[in-house]
Each structure stands twice: as C-alpha cells, then as structure tokens.
N, C-alpha and C positions, 0 to 999 in steps of 0.2 A: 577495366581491370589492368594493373600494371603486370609488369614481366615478373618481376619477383612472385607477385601474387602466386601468375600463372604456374611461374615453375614448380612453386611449394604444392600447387595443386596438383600438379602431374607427378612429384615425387610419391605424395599421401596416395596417390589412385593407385598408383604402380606397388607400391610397398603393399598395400590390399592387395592386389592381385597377388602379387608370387607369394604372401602368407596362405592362400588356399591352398595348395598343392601338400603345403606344411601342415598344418591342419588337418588335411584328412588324411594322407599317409602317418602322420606320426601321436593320433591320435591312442590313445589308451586302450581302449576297445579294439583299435586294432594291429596290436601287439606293441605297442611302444609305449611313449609313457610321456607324460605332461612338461618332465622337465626337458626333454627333445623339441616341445612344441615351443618353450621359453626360450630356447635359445636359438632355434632356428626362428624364429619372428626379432630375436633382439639381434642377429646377428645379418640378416635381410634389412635391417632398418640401418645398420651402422655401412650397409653399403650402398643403400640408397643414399642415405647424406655422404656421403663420400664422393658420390656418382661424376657429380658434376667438376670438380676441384683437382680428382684424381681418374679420372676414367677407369683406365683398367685395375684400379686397385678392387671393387666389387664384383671385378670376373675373377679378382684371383682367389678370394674370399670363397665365390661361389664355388671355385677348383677344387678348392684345401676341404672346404666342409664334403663336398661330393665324395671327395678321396678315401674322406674318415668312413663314409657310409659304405663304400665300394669301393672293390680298387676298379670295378669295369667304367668309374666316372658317371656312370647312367643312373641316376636315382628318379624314381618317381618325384619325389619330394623337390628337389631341385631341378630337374631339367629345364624348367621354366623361367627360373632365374640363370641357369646358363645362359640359356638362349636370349633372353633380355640384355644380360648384362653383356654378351657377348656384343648385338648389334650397337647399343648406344656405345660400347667401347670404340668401333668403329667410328663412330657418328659423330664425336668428341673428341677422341684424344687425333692432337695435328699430327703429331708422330708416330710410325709403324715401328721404331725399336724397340720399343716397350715391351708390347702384343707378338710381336715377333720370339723377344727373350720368354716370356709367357710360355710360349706355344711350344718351345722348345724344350723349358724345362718340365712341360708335366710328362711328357712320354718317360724320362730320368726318371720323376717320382714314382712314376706308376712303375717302372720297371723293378727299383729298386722295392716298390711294397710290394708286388707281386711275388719274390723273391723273401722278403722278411716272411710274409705271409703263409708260404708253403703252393701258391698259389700255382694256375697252369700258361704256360706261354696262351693260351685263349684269353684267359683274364686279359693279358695287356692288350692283344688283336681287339677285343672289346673297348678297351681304353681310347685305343687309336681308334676304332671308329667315331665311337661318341666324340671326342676331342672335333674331329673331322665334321662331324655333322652338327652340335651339338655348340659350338663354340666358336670352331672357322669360319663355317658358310655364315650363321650370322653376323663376323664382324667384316665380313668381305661385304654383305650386303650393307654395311653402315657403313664403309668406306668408301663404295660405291655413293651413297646417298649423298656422301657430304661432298665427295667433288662432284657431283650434279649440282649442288646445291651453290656450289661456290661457281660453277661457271655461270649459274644463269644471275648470280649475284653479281660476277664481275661485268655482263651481259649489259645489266640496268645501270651499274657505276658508269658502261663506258658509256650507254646510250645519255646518262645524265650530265656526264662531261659532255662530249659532242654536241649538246643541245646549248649549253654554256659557251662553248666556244665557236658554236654559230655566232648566236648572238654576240658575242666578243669581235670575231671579222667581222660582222655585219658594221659595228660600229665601229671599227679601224678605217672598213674603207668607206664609209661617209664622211669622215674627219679627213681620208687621206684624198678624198675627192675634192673637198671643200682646200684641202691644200694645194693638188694642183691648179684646181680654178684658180686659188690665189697667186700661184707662181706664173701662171699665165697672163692675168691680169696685171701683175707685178712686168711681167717682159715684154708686152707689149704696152702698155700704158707707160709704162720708162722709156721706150723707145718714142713712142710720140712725142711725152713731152722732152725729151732730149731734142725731138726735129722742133719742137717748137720754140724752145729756148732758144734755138740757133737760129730760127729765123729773126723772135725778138731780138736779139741783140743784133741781126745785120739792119733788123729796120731801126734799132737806139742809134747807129755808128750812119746811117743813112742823112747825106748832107742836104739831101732834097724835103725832107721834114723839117715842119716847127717846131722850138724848143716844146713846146705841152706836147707833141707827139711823140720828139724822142721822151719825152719823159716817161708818157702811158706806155709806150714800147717798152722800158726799163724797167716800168712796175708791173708787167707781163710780164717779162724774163726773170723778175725778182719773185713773182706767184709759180710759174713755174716750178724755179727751183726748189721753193718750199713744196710746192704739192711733189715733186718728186722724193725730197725726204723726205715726209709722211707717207708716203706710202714706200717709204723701205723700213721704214721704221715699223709698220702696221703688217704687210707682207713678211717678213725677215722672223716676224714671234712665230708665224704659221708655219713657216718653211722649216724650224727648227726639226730636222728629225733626218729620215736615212728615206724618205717618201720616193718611189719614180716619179722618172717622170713621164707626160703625156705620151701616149704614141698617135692621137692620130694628128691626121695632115694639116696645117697649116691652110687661113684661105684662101692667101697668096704666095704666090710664086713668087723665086728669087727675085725675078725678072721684075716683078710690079716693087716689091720691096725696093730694090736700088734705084728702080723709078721714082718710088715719092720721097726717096730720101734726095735726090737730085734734087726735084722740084720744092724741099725744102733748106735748101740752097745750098747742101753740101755738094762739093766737087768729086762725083764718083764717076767709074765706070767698070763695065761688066765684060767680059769677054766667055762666051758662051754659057750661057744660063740651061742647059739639060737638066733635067729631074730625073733623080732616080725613080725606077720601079719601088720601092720598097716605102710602107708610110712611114714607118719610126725614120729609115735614112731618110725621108724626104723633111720631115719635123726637125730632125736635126743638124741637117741642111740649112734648114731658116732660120732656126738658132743660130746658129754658129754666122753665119750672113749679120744677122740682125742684132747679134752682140759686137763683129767688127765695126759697124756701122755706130753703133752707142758709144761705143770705147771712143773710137774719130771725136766723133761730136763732143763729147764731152773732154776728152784731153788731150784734145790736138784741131781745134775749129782753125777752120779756113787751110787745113791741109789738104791734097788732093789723096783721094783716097782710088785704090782700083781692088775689084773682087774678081779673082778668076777661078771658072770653075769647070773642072778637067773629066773626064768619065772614059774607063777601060772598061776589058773587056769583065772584072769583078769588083769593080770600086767607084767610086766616088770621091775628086781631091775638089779641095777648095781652100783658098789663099784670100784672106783680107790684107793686103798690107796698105800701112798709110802714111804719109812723110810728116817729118816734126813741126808743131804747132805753137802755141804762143808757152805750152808748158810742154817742154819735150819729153819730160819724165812720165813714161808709161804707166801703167798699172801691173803690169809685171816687175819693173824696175822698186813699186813700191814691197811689192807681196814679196823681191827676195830681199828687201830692208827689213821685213817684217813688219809693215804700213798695214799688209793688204787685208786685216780684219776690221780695222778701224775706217770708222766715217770718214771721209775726205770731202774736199771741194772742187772741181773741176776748174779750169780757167771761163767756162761756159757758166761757171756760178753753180752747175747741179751738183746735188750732193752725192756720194759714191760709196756702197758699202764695203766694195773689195770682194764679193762675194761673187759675183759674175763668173768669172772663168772657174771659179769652184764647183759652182751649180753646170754650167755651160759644159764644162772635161766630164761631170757625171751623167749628163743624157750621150753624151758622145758616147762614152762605154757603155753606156745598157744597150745603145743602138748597134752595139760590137766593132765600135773605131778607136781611134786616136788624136786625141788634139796635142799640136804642139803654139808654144809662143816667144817670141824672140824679138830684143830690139836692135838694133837695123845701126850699124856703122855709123850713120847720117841723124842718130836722134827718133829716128821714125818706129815704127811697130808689127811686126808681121803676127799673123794669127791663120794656123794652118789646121784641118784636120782632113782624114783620111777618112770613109765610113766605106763600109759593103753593100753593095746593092739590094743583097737579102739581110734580112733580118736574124741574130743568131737564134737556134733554136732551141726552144727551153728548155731546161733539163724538170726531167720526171723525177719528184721525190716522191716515196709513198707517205701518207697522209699519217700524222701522227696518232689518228683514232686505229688506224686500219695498223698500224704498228702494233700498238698495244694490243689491240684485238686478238693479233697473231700471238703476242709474248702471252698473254691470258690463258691460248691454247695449249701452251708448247708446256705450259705450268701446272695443269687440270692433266696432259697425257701424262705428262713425269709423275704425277701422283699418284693416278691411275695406274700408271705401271708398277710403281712402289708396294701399293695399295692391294694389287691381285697378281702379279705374275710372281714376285716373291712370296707367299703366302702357298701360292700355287707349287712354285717349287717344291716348298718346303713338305707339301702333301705331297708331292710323287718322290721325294727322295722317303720320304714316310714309307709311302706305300711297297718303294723298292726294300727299305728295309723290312717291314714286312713281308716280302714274297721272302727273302732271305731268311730271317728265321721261322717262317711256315716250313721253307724244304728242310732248314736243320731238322726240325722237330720232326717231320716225316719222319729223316734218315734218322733218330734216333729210335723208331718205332718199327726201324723194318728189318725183321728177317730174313737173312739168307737163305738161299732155297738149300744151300750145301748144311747149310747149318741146322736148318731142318730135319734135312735126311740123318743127320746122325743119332736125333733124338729119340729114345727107345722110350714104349711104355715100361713104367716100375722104377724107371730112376728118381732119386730123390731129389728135390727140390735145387739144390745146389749144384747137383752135376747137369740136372736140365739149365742154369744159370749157367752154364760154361760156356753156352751155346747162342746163349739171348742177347738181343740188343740193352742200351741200357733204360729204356723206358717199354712201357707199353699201352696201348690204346685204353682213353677213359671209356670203360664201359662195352658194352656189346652194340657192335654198325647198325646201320640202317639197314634191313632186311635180310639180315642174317638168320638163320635159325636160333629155336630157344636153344638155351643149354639141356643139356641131358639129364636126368633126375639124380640123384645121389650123390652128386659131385659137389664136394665143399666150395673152390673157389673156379673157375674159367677166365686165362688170361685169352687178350688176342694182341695180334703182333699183325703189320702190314707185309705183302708176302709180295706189295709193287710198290715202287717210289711213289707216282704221280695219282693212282686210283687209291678209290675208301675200298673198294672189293673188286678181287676175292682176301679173305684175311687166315692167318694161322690162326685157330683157338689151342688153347692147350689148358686140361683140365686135371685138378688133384684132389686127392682123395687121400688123408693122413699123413699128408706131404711127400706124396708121391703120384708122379705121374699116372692117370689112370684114364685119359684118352685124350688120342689129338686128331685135327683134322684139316682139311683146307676148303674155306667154307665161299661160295660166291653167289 
C-alpha cells in the first residue's frame, strides 16, 4: 500500500469517526433535525480534506461551528473533532503562529457573543476552559509528538550519515596509506639509486677498467637514471594530494645513512649523530639527512659534502651543506627561477622532479620545525632544519557527527520551547484574566453591609435599587434555604467578596419589599 493510499484511508476512518457524535446528537428524534446532520457531516469532511495542506484551518472550522452551537465552545456534537483536529494541528503544521493567533482570537469571539448574546461572564469562564482543555492540551500533545518524532528522525539521518562517512575514511585512509608506502618507497629507492648512479659513473670514469666495462658501468648509470624517472613519474600521480606524512621511525640511523652514502663513494662526514627522543623528529631527521645527501649526489657529484648535527636542551639542529659540483646550480637556485616543478637532469644523469624540498619543508612542519635552504657564496648549497624534540600536540576538534548531533538538540529544545512554554503562557495569562474578571463579577454582586442596613421592609422596588449593587446572583446558592411561600420573586446579593455564603436574599411581593434576610 502506498502513502497516498494510506493517507486517504486514515482521512475516510477519521471523517467516520467524528460523523458519530453528529449523528446521534443532532439526530431528529432528538430534538434537532436532519438538515444539522447534512451539514455537520459535509462540513467535517471539508476539514478533513483540508487537514493535511492547511493544518489548522479544520480546528478553526471546528471553533466557528462549536461557537454557532454555544457560546460555552463545548458541544457534545463536536468535541471530538476539537480534540482531533486540535492534536493533528499540532502534529503538522511547522509553525506555532498560526494556532497561537487561533487561540487568541477565540476568547475575543466568545467574549464579544457572550455579550451579543445577553449571556453571563460563566458563559465565557466555560469558553476558556473548554478552549484550555478541549483544543490546547491536544495540540501541545501534537507538538510534543512531532518534535519526538523529528529528533529520533534526525537520530537515524545522523546515524546513516556517520555509517557513510565511516566508510568514506576508511577508504581515504587506505588510499592515504598506499600513498605513503609510495612516498616512502619513492625517498628511499631515489636515494639508493642516486648512490648507485654515482658509483656507476665513478666506476665509467675509472681508468683501471676495460673499455666493455666502462661501457656496462655507463649502461648501469644510464638504467639507473631511467628507473629513477619512472618512478617519479609513477610516485609523483600518488603523491598528488595534501596526504602526511609517515611518523614512525626510520630503520636506520643518521649515523648508518651517512655510512653507506660514504661507502658509495660520496665524500661525507658527520659530526655528532644524536637522535632525538621523539619518532616523528627522528623520521624527520632522516629525511632531511637523506634528502641532503640526494640533492649532493645528484647536483653536485664529487663535492665533499659535511652533515652536522647539533641537540639542546629542547631541539634538534641539523645542517647538510655541500661545496659546488660539476653543476653548481642548486635546486633551490632552480625553484626561485621557477625550474623547480619541472623535470630536470642532474650532471649524475638522474632525473629531478623539483618536488623534494616541497615534500621534505612539509614533514618538517607536521613534525612542528623549520627548514631553511640557501646557496653558499662559493656555488655550494646548505640545507638546514630546526625540529623539537617532542612532537607537537594535536589539537582536539570535535567530530563533525557529534556537532551536528549537538545542533539537532539545541533545534528539537527551541521548538519545544516554542511549542509548550508559549502556549503555556498564554493559559496562565488566561487564567490571570480569568481570576480578574471572577473578582469583578463578584464585586458587582456584593452588598454592602451599610447598604443593607438601610433597607426597610415595604419599600418599592426602586428605592430598595438605590441600595443595590448592579448585578445579582443567578439563582438561589448552594445550601441555602428554600424561599418563603407567597413571595413573587427572591433576589440574592453576596454579603463577602471571596465566599458563595452567607448571601443577602431579598424578597417581593407587588413590588414591594416583603422580607429580607442574611442567609448561611
């Protein structure tokens, strides 16, 4: 069954229900008449189809017809469709100005028909309750309903984003894993075959070999360098992005690093190899080592190169510098030409993306240091960075599910509050009006004791009016005495502001006073 189906089905059930109440109250047989039942059934069904489109337009409907029957708003006949049309009002319509302007203006109407009417301030006190019970508490309970309804909706939205965006990181950081494998792979396998190219070419230039050996030496150094541009070429697609980089430790030391870069014939040396405490500094440490070491070899072979590396009491310095080579022109010297994106070639034959110190400055700063790079008065190249011994410490964002989560809340209380505490007001400023004109109506029903006393039996009707307030109480109180026999009419008057008894009666007879008394 679709949704439309459903709806029209629950409109037809509902429209049956509130026709009963119509039906047996305004049936013929008992005292009303047929054409009341035509139009209370056609006039239930134009608020039914309305129901959904205009919410509160079938509670006003229900107001207006209740009005016509009552002015106390409480009809047998209708209160059933108050009360319905009240809660789905609630249930449906997003906005509480409506139902608010609603609420407000039927106490108006009722005041003013109570008043057309001849009617008694009780009439409206009845109004206002029924309104209050009758029409408010059901559409508080529908408003209530529909932010329940909406939090545990927003509840499942958030949990089914959050399930999404699992799996979304999950698969960033397999992609961003497989990335740094590759940046890895890329800086140390560049560094090897950097040491290797240099050794081929010392054994090409080597005069103690046969021409077929320098040759195969030459066509070592010439594979070399191609394998080192395919793999920046192949690395370089992967590295494309904003990815960290590694933190853990390297699995050699500075120390063994400048070792085999020696023993692959570059001229280095070291002067204090300490390792920091920290693993991202130590990672970036070898970086930084084993990118000076790459830069040498490839643009600047057969320079002597020195690494020193310095440790206080909260840092870590470290200095590659290396003197000028067969191409004295750095890599920095290219990058402020604007060279340093493009492929180059070393004097070592390897190819160069220029990307180096790009990638190299960005693990320095997540490791929370400094790289600087500079060339050297003499042609040569210095390559310096700073790091901290500790690692910086992350900063805490809160999580963008548990964000929203929070903004979800703060959206369902505002509504809530919307929802029942104005509504709520608007019943106690009610009710204050109400205590208010209960006490006028009192004071206009209450005799003075002085005024009392002046009242003689035998006076006629209009001199005992000299005396009187200007109402007096509907009917004889609650456990008063009957009236006395003979007597045409018995008024009674209140003889206390706040109590029903004790009351003045005062009784006539040819319109004339013909007994009074104070009755409790």
């Amino acid at each position: 069954m679709s949704d439309t189906t459903r709806e029209r089905a629950f409109d037809v059930l509902l429209w049956l229900l509130l026709c009963v109440p119509v039906l047996l109250r305004s049936d013929a047989n008992d005292g009303g008449s047929w054409t009341q039942v035509a139009v209370g059934v056609a006039l239930l069904a134009v608020g039914v189809a309305l129901g959904r489109r205009w919410p509160v337009a079938p509670l006003a409907l229900a107001v207006a017809v209740s009005l016509v029957h009552g002015a106390e708003l409480f009809t047998p006949s209708y209160v059933l469709a108050l009360v319905a049309f009240g809660y789905l009002a609630g249930r449906r319509e997003e906005r509480t100005r409506p139902a608010l302007w609603l609420f407000g203006a039927v106490p108006v109407a009722g005041l003013v028909l109570v008043l057309v009417t001849g009617g008694t301030p009780a009439h409206w006190f009845a109004l206002l309750l029924s309104l209050a019970l009758a029409v408010v508490a059901p559409w508080l309970i529908g408003r209530y309903m529909r932010q329940y309804d909406r939090l545990v909706r927003s509840g499942w939205q958030l949990a089914d984003r959050m399930e999404r965006e699992q799996a979304a990181v999950a698969d960033r950081e397999r992609l961003r894993e497989r990335s740094r494998i590759a940046g890895d792979m890329h800086d140390s396998l560049g560094h090897d075959l950097a040491l290797l190219a240099l050794r081929a070419g010392a054994l090409e230039l080597d005069p103690a070999l046969g021409a077929e050996q320098q040759r195969a030496a030459g066509e070592l150094r010439r594979a070399a360098a191609d394998a080192t541009a395919r793999l920046r070429d192949i690395i370089g697609v992967l590295r494309e992005g904003d990815d960290e980089a590694p933190v853990a430790p390297p699995d050699e030391t500075v120390a063994e690093l400048v070792a085999r870069a020696r023993e692959s014939g570059l001229a280095v040396t070291l002067a204090d190899a300490a390792e920091p405490p920290s693993e991202m500094a130590a990672r970036a440490l070898h970086r930084v080592v084993q990118e000076g070491l790459t830069n040498a070899a490839k643009h600047a072979p057969g320079a002597p190169v020195a690494v020193v590396v310095e440790r206080d009491a909260g840092t870590v310095r470290v200095r590659i510098t290396n003197g000028p080579g067969l191409d004295a022109e750095q890599p920095a010297a290219r990058s402020a030409r604007g060279d340093g994106g493009s492929a180059t070639t070393s004097p070592s034959g390897l190819a160069s993306g220029g990307a180096g110190l790009v990638g190299l400055d960005e693990r320095v700063r997540l490791a929370g240091g400094s790289l600087r790079h500079r060339i050297t008065t003499e042609g040569g190249f210095v390559l310096s960075a700073v790091l901290p011994l500790r690692p910086p410490a992350p900063r805490a964002a809160a999580p963008r599910s548990a964000r929203e989560l929070d903004l979800a809340r703060r959206q369902v209380r505002q509504g809530l509050a919307r929802a029942i505490w104005i509504p709520l007001a608007l019943l106690a400023a009610l009710g204050v009006l109400m205590a208010g004109v209960a006490l006028y109506t009192q004071h206009q029903t209450y005799l003075e004791p002085e005024d009392y006393a002046r009242i003689r039996i035998g006076q006629t009707r209009a001199e005992v009016a000299e005396h009187l307030p200007d109402r007096h109480l509907d009917g004889r109180p609650h456990r008063v005495p009957a009236e006395p026999p003979g007597m045409d009419e018995c008024l009674y008057y209140r003889s206390t502001m706040l109590a029903a008894i004790p009351v003045y009666r005062l009784c006539y007879v040819d319109g004339r006073l013909a007994g009074r008394a104070e009755l409790g």
